[in-house]
Backbone as CSV, one residue per row, in Angstrom:
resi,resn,N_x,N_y,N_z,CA_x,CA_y,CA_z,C_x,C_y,C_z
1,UNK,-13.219,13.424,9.841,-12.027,14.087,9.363,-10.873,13.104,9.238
2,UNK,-9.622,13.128,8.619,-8.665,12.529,8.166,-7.647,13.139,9.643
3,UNK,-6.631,11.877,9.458,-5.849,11.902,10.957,-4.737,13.703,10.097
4,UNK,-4.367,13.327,9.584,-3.655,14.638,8.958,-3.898,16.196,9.642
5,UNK,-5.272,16.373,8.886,-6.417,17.535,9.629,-6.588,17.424,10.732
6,UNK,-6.777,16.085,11.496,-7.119,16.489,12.968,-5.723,16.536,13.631
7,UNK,-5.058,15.960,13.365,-3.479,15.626,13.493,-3.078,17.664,13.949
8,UNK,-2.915,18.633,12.857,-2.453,19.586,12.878,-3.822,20.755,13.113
9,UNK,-4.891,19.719,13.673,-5.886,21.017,14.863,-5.601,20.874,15.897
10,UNK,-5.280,19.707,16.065,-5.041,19.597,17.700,-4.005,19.984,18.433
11,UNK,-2.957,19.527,17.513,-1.523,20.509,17.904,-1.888,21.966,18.171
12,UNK,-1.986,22.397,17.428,-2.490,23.979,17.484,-3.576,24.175,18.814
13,UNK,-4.666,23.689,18.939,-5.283,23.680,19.982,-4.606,23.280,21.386
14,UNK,-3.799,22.247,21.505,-2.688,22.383,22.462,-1.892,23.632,22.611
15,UNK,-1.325,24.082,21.569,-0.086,24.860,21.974,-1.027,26.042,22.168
16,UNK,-2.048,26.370,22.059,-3.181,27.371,22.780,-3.325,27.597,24.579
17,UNK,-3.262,25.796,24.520,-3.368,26.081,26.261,-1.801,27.108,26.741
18,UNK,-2.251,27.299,27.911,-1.251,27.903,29.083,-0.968,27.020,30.558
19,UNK,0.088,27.683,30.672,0.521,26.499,31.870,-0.557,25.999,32.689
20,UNK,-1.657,27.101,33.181,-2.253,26.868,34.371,-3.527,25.891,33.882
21,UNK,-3.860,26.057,32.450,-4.897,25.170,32.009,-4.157,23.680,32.295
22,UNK,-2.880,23.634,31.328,-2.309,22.000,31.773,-2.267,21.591,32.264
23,UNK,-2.251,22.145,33.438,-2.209,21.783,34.836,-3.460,21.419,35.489
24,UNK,-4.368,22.273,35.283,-5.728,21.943,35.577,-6.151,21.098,34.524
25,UNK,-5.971,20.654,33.990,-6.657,19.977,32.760,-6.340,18.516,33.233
26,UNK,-4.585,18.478,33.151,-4.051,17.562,33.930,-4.468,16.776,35.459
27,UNK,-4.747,17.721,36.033,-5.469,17.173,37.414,-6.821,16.421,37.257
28,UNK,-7.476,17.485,36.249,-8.861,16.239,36.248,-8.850,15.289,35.742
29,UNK,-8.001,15.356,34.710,-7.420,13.724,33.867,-7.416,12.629,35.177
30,UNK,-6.328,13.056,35.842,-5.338,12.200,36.834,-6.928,11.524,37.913
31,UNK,-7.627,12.957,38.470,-8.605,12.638,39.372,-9.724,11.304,38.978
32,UNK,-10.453,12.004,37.817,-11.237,10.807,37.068,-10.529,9.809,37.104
33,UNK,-9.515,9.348,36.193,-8.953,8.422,36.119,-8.725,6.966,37.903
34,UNK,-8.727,7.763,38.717,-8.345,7.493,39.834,-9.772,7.014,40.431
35,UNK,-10.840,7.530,39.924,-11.895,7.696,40.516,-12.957,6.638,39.643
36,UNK,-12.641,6.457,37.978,-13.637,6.015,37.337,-12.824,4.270,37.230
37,UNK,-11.387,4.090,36.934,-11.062,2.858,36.563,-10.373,2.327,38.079
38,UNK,-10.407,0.912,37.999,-10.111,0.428,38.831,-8.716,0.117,39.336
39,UNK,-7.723,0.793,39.853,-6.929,1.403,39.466,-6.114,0.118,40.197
40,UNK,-6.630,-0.279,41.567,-5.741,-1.338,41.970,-6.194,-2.848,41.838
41,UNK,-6.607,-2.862,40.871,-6.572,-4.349,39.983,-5.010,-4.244,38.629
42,UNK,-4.411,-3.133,38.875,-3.347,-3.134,37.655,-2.200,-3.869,38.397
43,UNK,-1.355,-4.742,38.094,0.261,-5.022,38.441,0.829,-4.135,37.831
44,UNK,0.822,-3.773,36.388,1.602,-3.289,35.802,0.901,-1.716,34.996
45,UNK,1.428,-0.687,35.316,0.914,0.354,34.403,2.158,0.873,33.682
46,UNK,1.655,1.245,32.311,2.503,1.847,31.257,2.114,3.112,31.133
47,UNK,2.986,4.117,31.260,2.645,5.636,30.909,3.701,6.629,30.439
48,UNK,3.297,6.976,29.808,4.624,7.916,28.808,4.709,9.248,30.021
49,UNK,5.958,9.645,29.346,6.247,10.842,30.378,6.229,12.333,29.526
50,UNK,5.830,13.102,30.468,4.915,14.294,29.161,6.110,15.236,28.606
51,UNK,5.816,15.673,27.336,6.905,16.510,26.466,6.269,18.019,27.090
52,UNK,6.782,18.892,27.892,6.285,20.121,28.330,6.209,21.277,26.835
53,UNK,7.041,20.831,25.854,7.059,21.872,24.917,5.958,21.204,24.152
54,UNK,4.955,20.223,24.487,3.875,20.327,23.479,2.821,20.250,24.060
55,UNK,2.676,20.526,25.842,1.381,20.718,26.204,1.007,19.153,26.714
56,UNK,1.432,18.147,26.355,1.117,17.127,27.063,0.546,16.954,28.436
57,UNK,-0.281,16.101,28.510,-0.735,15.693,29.776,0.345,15.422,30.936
58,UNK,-0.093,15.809,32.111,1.080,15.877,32.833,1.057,14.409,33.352
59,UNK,1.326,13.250,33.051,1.492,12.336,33.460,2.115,12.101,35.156
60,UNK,3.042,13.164,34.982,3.866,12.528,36.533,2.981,12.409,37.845
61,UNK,2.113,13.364,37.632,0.841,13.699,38.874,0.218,12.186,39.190
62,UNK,0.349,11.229,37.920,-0.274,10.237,37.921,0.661,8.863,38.494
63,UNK,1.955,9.403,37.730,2.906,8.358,38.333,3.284,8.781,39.603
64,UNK,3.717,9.621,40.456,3.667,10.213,41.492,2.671,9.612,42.910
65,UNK,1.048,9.147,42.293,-0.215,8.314,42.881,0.168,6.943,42.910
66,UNK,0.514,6.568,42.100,1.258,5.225,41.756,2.034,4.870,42.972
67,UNK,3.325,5.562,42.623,4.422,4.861,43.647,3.820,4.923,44.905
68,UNK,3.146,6.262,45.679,2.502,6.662,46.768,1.592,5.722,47.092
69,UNK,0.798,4.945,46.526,-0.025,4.567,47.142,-0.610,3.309,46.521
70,UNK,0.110,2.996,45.399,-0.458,1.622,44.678,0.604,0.652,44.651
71,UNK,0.712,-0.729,45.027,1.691,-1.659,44.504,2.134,-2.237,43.394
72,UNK,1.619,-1.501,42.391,1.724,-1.314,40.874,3.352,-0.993,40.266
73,UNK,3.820,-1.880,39.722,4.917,-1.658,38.729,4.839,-0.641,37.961
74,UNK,5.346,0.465,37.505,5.193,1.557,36.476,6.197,0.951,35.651
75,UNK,5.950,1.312,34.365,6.582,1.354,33.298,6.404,2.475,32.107
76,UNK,7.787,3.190,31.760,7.857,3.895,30.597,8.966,3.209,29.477
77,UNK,8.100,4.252,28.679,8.506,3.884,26.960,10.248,4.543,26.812
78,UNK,10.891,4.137,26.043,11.844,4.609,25.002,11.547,4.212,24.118
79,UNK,11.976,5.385,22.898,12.029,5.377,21.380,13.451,5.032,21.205
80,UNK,13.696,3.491,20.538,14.914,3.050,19.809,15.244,3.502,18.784
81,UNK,16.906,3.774,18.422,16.635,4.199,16.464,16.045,3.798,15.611
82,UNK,15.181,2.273,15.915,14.663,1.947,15.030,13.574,1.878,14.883
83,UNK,12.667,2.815,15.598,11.516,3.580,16.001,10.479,2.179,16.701
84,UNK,11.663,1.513,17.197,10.587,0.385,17.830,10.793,0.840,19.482
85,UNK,9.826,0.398,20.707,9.749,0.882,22.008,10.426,-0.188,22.338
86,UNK,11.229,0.104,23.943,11.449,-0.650,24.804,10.975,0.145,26.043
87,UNK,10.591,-0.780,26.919,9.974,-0.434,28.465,10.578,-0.974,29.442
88,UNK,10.689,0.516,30.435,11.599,0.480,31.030,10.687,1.000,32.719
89,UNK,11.319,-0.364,34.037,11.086,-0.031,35.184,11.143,1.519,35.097
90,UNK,9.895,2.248,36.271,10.210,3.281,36.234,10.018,3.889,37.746
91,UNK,10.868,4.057,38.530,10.637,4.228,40.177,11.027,5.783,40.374
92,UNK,10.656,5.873,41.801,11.130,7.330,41.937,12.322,8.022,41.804
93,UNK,13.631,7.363,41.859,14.488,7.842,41.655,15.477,7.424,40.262
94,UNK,14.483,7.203,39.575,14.975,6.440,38.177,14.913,7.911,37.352
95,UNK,16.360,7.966,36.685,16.604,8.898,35.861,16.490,9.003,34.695
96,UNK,16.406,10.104,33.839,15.818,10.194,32.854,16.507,11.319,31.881
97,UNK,17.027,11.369,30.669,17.597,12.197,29.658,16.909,12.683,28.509
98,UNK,16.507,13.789,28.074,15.642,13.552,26.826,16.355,13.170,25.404
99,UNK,15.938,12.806,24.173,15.749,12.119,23.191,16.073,13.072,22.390
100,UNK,15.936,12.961,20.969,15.812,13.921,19.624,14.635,15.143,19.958
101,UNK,13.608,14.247,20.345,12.538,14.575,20.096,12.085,15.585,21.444
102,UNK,12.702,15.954,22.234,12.682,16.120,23.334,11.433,15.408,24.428
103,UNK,11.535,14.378,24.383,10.620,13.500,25.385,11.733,12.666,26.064
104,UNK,11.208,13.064,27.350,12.204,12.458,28.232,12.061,10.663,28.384
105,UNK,13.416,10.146,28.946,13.355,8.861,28.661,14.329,8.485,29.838
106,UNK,13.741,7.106,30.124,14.665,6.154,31.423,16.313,5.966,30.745
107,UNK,16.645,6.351,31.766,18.416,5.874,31.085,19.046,4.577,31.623
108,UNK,17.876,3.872,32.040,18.167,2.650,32.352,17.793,1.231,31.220
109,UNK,18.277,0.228,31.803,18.018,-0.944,30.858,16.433,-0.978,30.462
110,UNK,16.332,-1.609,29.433,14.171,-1.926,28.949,14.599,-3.128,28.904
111,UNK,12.978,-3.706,28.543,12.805,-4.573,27.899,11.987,-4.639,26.554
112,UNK,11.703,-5.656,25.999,10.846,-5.720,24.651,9.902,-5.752,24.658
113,UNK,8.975,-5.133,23.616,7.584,-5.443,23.916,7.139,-6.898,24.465
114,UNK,7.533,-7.610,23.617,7.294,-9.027,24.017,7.398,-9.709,25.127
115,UNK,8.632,-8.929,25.444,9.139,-9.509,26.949,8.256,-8.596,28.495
116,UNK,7.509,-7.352,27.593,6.961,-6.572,28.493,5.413,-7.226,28.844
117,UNK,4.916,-7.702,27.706,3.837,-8.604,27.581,3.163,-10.135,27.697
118,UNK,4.851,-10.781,28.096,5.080,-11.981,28.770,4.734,-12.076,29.756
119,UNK,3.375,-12.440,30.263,3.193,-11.913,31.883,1.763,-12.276,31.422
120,UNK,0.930,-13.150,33.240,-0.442,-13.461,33.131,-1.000,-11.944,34.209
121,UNK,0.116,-11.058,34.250,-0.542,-9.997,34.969,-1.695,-8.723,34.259
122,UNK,-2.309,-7.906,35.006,-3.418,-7.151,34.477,-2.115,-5.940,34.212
123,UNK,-2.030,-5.337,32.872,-1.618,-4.499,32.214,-2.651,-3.535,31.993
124,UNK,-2.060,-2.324,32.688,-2.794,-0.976,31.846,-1.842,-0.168,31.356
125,UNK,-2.287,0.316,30.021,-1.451,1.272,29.260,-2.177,2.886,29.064
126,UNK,-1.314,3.978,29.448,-1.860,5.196,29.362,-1.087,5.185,28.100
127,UNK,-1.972,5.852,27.230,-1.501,6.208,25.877,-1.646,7.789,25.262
128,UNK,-0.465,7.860,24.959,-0.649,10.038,24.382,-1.392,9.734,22.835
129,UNK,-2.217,11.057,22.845,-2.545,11.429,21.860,-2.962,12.623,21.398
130,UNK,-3.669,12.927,19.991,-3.732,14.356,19.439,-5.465,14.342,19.885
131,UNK,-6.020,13.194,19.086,-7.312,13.675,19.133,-7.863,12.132,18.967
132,UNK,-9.179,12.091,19.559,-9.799,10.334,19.328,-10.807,10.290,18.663
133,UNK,-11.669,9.616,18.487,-13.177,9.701,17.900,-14.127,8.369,18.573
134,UNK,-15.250,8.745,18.510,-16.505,7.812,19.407,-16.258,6.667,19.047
135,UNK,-15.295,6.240,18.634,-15.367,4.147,18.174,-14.098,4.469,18.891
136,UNK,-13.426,5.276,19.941,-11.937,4.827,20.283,-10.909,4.225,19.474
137,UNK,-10.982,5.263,17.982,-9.953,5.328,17.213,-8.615,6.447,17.541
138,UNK,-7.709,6.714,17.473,-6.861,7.762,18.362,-6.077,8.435,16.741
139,UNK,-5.808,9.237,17.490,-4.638,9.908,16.279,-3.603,10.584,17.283
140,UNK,-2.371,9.869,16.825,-1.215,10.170,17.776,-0.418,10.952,16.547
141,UNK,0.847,11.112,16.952,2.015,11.885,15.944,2.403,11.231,14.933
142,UNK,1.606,10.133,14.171,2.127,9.407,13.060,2.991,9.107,13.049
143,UNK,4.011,8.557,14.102,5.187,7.752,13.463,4.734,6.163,13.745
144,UNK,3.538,5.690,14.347,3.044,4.408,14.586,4.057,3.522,16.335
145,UNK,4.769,4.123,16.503,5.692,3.493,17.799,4.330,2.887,18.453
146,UNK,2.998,3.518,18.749,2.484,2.849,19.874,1.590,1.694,19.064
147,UNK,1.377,1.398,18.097,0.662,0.763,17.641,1.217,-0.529,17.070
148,UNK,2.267,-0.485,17.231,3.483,-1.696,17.163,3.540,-2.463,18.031
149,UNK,3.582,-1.334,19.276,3.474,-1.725,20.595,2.377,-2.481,21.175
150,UNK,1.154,-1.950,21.429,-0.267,-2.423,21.145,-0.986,-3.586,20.199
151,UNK,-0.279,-3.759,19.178,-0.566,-4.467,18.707,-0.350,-6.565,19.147
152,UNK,1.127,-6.179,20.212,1.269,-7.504,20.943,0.367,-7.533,22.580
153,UNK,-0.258,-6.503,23.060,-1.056,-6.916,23.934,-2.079,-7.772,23.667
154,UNK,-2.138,-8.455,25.771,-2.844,-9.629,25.355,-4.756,-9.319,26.309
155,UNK,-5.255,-10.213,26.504,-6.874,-9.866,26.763,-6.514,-9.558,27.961
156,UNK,-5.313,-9.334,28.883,-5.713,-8.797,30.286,-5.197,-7.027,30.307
157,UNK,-4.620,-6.985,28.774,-4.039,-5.416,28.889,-5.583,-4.344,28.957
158,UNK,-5.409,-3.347,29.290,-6.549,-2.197,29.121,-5.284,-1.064,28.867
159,UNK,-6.419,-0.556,27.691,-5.308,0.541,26.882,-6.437,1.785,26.810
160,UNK,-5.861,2.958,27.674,-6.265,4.208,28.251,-5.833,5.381,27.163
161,UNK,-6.264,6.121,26.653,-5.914,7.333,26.315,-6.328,8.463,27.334
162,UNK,-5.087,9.689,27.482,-5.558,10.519,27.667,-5.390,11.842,26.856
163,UNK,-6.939,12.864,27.140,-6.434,14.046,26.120,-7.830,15.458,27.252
164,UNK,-7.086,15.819,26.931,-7.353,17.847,27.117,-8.771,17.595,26.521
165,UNK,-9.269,16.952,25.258,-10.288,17.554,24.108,-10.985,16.166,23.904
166,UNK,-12.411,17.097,23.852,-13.636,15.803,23.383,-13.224,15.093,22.159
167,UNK,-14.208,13.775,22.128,-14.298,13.055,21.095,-14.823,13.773,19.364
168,UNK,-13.839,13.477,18.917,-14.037,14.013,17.811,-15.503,12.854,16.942
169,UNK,-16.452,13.165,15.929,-17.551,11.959,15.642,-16.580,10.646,14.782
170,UNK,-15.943,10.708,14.004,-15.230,9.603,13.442,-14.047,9.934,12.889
171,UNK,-13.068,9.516,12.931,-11.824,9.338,12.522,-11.807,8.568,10.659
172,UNK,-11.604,9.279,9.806,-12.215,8.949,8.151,-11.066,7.820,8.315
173,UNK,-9.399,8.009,7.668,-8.712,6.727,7.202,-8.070,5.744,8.553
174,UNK,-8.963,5.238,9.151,-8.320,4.196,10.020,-7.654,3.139,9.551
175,UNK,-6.494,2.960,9.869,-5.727,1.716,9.449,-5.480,0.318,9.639
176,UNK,-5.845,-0.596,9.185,-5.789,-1.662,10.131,-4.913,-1.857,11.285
177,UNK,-3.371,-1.262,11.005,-3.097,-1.423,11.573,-3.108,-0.626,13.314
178,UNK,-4.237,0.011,13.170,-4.323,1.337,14.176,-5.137,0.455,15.118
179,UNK,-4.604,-0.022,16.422,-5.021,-0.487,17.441,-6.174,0.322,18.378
180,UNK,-7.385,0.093,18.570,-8.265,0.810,19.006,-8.054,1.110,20.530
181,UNK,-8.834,2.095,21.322,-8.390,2.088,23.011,-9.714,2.062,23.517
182,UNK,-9.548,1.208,24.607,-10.537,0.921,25.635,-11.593,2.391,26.044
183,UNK,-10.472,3.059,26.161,-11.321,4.010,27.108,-10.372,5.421,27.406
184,UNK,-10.789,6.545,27.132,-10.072,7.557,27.023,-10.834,8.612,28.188
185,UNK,-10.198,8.791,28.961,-9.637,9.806,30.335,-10.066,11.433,29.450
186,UNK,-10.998,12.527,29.235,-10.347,13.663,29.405,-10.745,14.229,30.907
187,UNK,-10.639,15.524,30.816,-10.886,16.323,32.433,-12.304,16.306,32.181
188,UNK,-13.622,15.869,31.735,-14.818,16.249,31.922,-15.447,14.550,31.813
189,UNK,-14.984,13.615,31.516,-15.810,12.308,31.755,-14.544,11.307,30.994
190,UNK,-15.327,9.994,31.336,-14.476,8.821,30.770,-15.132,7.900,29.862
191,UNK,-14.510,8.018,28.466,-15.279,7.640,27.670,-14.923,5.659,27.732
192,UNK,-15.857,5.170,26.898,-15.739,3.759,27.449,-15.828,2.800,25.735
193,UNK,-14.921,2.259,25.290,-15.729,1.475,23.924,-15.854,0.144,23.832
């Protein structure tokens, strides 16, 4: 299928769930994840923080494990006006305002991708999305922010998707510029490419 079509099933199939699925859905994400990757070989993890009005993965459950119990740097995204990311420390008492878009965001200083990727440390990136397919092609909200992003990681980053919903069989117009992911997290197994 074309990212378009799967783009506006999956939305819809999200805004289907109910709180208590997200939540549960969310937990097994978080659990696997905890359980299948190696979680304290990361210095640095990147993870977006979830938009509640679209069903998103509840990320915080995950950053929450983090501060608790890993010596891992967290880092989240902001969307600049110029739809490029900056990443920003993200600790427990680091505050946060939402955006246009309503996705919440650090109201503190970032840095640049570049400058986020300057580093001989092990980088993992949790990445949102709509829907993936068996070659760990992803389809996010088409505005490309993460694939800009992704595109300057280096061989020690590992780039994670997570999602609610199985692998779709192939993703039809992949773009070159569409950065592929390691390995995608849902609540029933961890896929690996």
């Amino acid at each position: 299928m074309k990212k378009s079509v799967l783009r506006k099933a999956y939305l819809e199939k999200r805004f289907q769930l109910n709180p208590i699925d997200v939540s549960k859905k969310s937990l097994a994400i978080k659990e696997l994840l905890f359980s299948r990757l190696m979680m304290h070989r990361y210095d640095k993890v990147h993870c977006f923080l979830p938009v509640k009005d679209r069903n998103e993965v509840d990320t915080t459950i995950i950053i929450n494990t983090l501060h608790k119990d890993f010596p891992t740097s967290v880092y989240v995204p902001k969307i600049r006006e110029n739809g490029v990311l900056t990443h920003h420390l993200f600790e427990s008492n680091t505050e946060t305002a939402e955006n246009k878009w309503g996705v919440p965001e650090p109201t503190t200083e970032g840095i640049s991708s570049e400058e986020f990727f300057d580093t001989d440390d092990d980088i993992l990136i949790l990445v949102p999305l709509l829907a993936f397919d068996k070659k760990g092609q992803r389809v996010g909200y088409g505005k490309g922010f993460y694939d800009r992003f992704l595109e300057l990681a280096t061989e020690n980053t590992t780039i994670a998707g997570l999602s609610f919903f199985e692998a779709e069989e192939e993703i039809e117009d992949v773009e070159e510029t569409d950065v592929p992911l390691h390995h995608v997290i849902t609540g029933l197994r961890v896929y690996s490419f």
